[in-house]
N, C-alpha and C positions, 0 to 999 in steps of 0.2 A: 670596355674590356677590363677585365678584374684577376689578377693573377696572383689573389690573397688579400687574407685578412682585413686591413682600413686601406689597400691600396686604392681604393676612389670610395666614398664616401657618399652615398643615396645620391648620386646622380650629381656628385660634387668633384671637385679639382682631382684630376688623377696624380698621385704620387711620382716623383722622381727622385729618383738620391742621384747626388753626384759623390763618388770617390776617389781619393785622390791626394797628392802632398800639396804642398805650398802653392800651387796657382791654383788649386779648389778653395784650401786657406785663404788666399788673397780674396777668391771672390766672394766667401764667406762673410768676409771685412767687409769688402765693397757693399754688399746688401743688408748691412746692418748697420748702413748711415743712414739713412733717413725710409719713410714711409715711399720715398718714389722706387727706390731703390729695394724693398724688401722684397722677396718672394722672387728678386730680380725682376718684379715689375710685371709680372706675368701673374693673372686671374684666373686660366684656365685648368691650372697644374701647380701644382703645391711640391715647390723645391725643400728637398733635406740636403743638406753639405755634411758630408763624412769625411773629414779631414786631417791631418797634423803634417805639419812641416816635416822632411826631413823622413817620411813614411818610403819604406823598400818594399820589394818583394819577397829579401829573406831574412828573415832573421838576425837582427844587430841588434836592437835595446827592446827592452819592455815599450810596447806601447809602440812601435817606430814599425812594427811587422806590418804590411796589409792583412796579415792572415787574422793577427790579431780582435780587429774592428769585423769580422765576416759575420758572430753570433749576434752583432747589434743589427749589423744591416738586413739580416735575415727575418731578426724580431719587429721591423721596422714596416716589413707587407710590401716591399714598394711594388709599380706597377712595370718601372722600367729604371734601368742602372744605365749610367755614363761613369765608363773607369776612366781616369788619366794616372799614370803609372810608369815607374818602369826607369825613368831617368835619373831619381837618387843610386840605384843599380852600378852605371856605367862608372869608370873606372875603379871599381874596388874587384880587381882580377876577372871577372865574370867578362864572358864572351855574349855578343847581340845576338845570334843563335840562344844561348841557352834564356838571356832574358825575355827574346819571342814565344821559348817555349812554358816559362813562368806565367807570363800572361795568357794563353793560352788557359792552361792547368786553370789558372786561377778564372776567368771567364767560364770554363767548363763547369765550377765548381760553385759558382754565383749563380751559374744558370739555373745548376740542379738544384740548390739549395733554397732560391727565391723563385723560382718558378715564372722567370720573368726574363725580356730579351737585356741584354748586356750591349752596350755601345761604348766602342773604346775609341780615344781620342788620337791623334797621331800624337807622338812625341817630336819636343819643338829643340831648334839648334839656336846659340847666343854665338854671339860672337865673342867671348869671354870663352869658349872651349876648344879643348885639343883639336888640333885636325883627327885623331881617333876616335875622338868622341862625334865629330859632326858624321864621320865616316860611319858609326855606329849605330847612329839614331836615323840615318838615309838607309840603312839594314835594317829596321828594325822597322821602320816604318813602311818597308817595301815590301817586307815578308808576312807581316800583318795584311796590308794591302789587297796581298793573294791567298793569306790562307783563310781569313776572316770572310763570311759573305760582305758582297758587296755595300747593302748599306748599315751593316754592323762595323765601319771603321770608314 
């Protein structure tokens, strides 16, 4: 199945971007140590990493937006998107409500503009965070949960 331009290639590896801050980053690292590790190891789908540390959903520095990175991932054809998103957000005033509804917005807008299904990841709790915050990302993951079809999250 083909949902644009090089997203699979004559009968070759189908496209995936993942997008995302710092744990896409990280896995980006991870699959750029050695040849077992590239492509995370996988022959059947041809991984792209769209990433930077420290990336939000609204607007704080050049380059730090997810909105930012959208004209690349669009230019890019993939066949299917994996977001992770959402937790550079929390604490800076913004309410789990409105960053479900960011994601959202923004899923809708990946959808339409790549023409391809979006898979969003849950957002994970440390134990390094507020009790608001853990209380924020169990909202945010719950609402997603229900409003997302089932196996898009």
């Amino acid at each position: 199945m083909t949902h644009g331009g090089d997203s699979q290639v004559a009968g070759g590896p189908v496209k995936v971007v993942l997008l995302g801050h710092s744990y896409v980053r990280r896995l980006s690292e991870y699959a750029g140590q050695s040849l077992t590790t590239a492509n995370l190891g996988m022959s059947d789908i041809r991984i792209q990493l769209v990433c930077r540390g420290g990336i939000t959903l609204w607007p704080s520095k050049p380059g730090k937006c997810v909105h930012d990175h959208l004209p690349a991932l669009s230019a890019s054809h993939p066949a299917t998107i994996v977001l992770h998103i959402g937790q550079n957000d929390l604490g800076q005033n913004v309410s789990a409500s409105e960053v479900v509804g960011e994601i959202l917005q923004l899923v809708h807008e990946i959808t339409h503009d790549c023409q391809c299904p979006v898979y969003v990841t849950q957002l994970v709790t440390w134990l390094k965070h507020s009790e608001k915050v853990h209380n924020d990302i169990t909202e945010i993951n719950e609402e997603l949960k229900h409003t997302l079809p089932h196996h898009h999250f």
